[in-house]
C-alpha positions in Angstrom: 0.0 0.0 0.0 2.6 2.3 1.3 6.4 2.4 0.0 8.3 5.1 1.4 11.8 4.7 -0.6 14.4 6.6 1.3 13.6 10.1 0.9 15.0 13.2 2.8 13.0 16.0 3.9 13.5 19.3 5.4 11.9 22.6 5.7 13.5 25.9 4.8 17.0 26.6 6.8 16.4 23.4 9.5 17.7 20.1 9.4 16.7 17.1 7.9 13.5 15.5 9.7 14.3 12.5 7.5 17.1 11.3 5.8 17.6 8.5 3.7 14.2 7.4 5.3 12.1 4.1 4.1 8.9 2.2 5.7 6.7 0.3 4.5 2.9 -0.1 4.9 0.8 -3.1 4.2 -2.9 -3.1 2.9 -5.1 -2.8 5.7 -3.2 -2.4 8.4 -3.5 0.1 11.5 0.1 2.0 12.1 0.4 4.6 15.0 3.4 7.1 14.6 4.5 8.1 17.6 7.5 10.5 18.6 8.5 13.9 20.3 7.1 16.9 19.4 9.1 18.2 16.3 10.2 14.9 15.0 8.2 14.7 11.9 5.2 13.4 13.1 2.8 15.5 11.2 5.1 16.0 8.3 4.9 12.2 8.0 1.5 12.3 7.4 1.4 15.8 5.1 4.1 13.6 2.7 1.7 10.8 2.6 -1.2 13.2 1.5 0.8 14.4 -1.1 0.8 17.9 0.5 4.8 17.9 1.5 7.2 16.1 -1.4 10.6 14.9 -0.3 13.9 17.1 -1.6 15.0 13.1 -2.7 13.7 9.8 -2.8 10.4 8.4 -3.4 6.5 8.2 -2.3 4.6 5.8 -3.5 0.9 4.5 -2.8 -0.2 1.5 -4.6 2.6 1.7 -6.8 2.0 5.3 -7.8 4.4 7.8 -6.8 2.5 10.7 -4.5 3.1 14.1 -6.4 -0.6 15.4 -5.6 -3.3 14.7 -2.7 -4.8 11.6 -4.2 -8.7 11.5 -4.0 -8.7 7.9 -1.9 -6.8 9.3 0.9 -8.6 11.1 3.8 -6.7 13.6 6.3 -8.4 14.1 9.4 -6.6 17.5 11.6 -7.1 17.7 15.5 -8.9 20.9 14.6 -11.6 19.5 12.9 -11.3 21.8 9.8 -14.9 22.7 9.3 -16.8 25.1 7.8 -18.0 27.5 10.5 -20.8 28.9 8.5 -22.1 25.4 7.0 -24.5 22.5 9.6 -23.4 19.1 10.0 -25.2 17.9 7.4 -23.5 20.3 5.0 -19.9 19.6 5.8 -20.1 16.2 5.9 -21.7 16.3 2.2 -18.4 18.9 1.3 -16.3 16.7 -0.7 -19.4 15.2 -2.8 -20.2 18.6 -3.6 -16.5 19.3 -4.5 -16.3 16.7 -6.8 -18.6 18.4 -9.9 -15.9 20.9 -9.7 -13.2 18.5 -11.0 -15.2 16.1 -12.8 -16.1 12.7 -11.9 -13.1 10.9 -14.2 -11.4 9.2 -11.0 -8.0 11.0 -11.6 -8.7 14.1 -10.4 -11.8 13.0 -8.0 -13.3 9.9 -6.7 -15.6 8.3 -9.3 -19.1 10.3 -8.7 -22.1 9.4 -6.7 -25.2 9.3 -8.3 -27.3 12.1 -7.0 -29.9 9.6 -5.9 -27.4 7.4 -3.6 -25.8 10.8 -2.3 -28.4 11.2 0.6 -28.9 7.5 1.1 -24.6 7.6 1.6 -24.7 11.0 3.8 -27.4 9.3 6.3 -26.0 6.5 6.7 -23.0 8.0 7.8 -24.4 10.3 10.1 -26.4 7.6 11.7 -23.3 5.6 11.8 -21.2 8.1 13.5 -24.4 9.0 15.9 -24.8 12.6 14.9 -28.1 12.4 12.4 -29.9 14.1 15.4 -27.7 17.5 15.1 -27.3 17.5 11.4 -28.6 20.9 11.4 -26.6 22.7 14.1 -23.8 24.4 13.3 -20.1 23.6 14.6 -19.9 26.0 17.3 -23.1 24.6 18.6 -22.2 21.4 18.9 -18.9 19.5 21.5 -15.9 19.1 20.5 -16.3 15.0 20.2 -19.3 15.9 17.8 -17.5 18.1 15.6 -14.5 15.2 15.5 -17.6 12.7 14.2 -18.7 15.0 11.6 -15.1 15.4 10.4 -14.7 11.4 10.4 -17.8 11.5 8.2 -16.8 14.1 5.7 -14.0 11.6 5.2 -15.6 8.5 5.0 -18.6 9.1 3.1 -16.0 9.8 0.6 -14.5 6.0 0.4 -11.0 6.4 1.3 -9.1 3.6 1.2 -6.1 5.2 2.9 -6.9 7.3 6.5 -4.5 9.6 8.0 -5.4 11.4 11.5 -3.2 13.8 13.0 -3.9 13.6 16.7 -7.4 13.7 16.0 -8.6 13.0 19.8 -5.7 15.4 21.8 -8.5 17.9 22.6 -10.7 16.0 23.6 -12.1 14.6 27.4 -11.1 11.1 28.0 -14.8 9.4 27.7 -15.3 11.4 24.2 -11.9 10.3 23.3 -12.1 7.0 24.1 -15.0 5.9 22.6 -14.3 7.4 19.1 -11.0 5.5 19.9 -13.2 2.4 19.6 -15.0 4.2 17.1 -11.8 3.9 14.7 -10.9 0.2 16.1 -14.4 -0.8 14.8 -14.6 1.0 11.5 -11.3 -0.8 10.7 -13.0 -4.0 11.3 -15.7 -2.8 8.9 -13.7 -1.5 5.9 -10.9 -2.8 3.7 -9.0 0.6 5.1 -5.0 1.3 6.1 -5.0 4.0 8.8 -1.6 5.7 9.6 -2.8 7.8 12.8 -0.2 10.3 14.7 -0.6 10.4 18.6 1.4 11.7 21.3 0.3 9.3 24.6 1.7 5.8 24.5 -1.8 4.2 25.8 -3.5 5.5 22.6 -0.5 4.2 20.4 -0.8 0.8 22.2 -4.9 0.8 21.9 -4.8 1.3 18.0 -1.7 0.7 17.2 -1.6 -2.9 15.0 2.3 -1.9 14.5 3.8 1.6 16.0 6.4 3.3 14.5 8.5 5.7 17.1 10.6 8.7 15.3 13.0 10.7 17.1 14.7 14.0 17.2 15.7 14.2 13.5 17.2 13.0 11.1 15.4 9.9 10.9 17.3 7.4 9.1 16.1 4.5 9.7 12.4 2.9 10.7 11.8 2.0 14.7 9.2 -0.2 14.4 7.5 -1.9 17.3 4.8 -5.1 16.7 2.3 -4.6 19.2 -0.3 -7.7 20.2 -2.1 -5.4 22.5 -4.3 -3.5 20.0 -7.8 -2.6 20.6 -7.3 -4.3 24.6 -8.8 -1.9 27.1 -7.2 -3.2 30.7 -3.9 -5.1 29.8 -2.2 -2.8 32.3 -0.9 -5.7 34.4 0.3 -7.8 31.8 4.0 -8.2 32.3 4.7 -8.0 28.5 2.6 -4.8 28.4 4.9 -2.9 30.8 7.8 -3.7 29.0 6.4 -2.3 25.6 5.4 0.7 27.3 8.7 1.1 28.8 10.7 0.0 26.0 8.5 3.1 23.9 8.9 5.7 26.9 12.8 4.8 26.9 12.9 5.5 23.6 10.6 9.1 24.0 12.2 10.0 26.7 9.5 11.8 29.0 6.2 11.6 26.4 3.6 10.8 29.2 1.9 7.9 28.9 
């Protein structure tokens, strides 16, 4: 799904976060990144979506290289990114309404849905994500988890078959936060869909985390990558082996808090 061919990257006058840098990513599977703040993190992500390119090396998705956002992957921010000015219902139906701008040819945008499976594809979504009952309030009327579903809907009801979230829960309280943890567990189950989500707390990395990979202070040169058999477990706290992956990951932080 994912080849990341040893590219460097760095922004204007700083180091190199990555430096002769490859990783791969099978189909379907659930990565956490997880690392300091400044480590590349994000910029991870922004290369993957085709937003950031690499000063060398290559990008490639299903065998194509990433020189453009690509119209399967979704991108999910910690701030939500909606439309202030635009209800529920209206933001999560943004990118379908996008796409008659571009043209439904599949390069440039997602093949089109009809116009008569469009509301049957929005509902479902916002029945699935539990927020058909505030599809007409507008995002400052509505909680922080809320807004984080409708954002998760946008994204879905567009098929992605690649999701990336950058610290998409950090904001929120920990009951919201940990049930659209489960949320994403679930949907995973659902969907043929590869998630590469960014966190900053080891417990989340270890909840969704199939495989984790831990960056450090740049330059990263070469993968960390940690198998985790612990994913989508709520109470493993007093396993033995459990404490020693979340020791072995805080060593390598070095004071991210858990």
């Amino acid at each position: 799904m994912i080849n990341v061919d040893r590219i460097t990257f760095r922004y204007e006058k700083q180091p190199p976060l990555f430096q002769d840098f490859s990783w791969q990513v099978g189909k379907g599977q659930t990565w956490v990144i997880i690392g300091p703040s400044g480590c590349g993190k994000s910029t991870m992500l922004y290369l993957l979506a085709g937003l950031q390119q690499p000063e060398e090396g290559t990008l490639r998705i299903d065998g194509k290289p990433v020189t453009t956002p690509r119209p399967q992957t979704g991108l999910i921010l910690q701030d939500y990114g909606l439309l202030p000015w635009a209800s529920v219902r209206q933001n999560v139906e943004l990118g379908l309404n996008l796409r008659k701008f571009y043209g439904p040819d599949g390069k440039h945008a997602p093949i089109e849905t009809i116009p008569g499976e469009r509301k049957s594809v929005v509902d479902g979504w916002l029945q699935r994500l539990r927020i058909a009952d505030i599809g007409d309030k507008f995002p400052g009327q509505i909680s922080g988890g809320q807004r984080q579903r409708t954002a998760i809907a946008r994204t879905l009801v567009l098929e992605p078959d690649l999701l990336l979230m950058d610290e998409p829960f950090a904001s929120l309280d920990t009951p919201t936060r940990e049930d659209l943890q489960q949320l994403v567990r679930t949907l995973g189950e659902e969907k043929p869909l590869t998630t590469v989500l960014v966190t900053h707390t080891i417990v989340e990395a270890l909840f969704l985390g199939e495989k984790i990979l831990v960056l450090r202070n740049g330059p990263n040169t070469s993968p960390l990558i940690l198998e985790n058999e612990f994913t989508g477990q709520l109470s493993p706290h007093n396993d033995s082996a459990y404490q020693m992956l979340t020791s072995r990951i805080r060593e390598e932080l070095k004071g991210i808090p858990a």
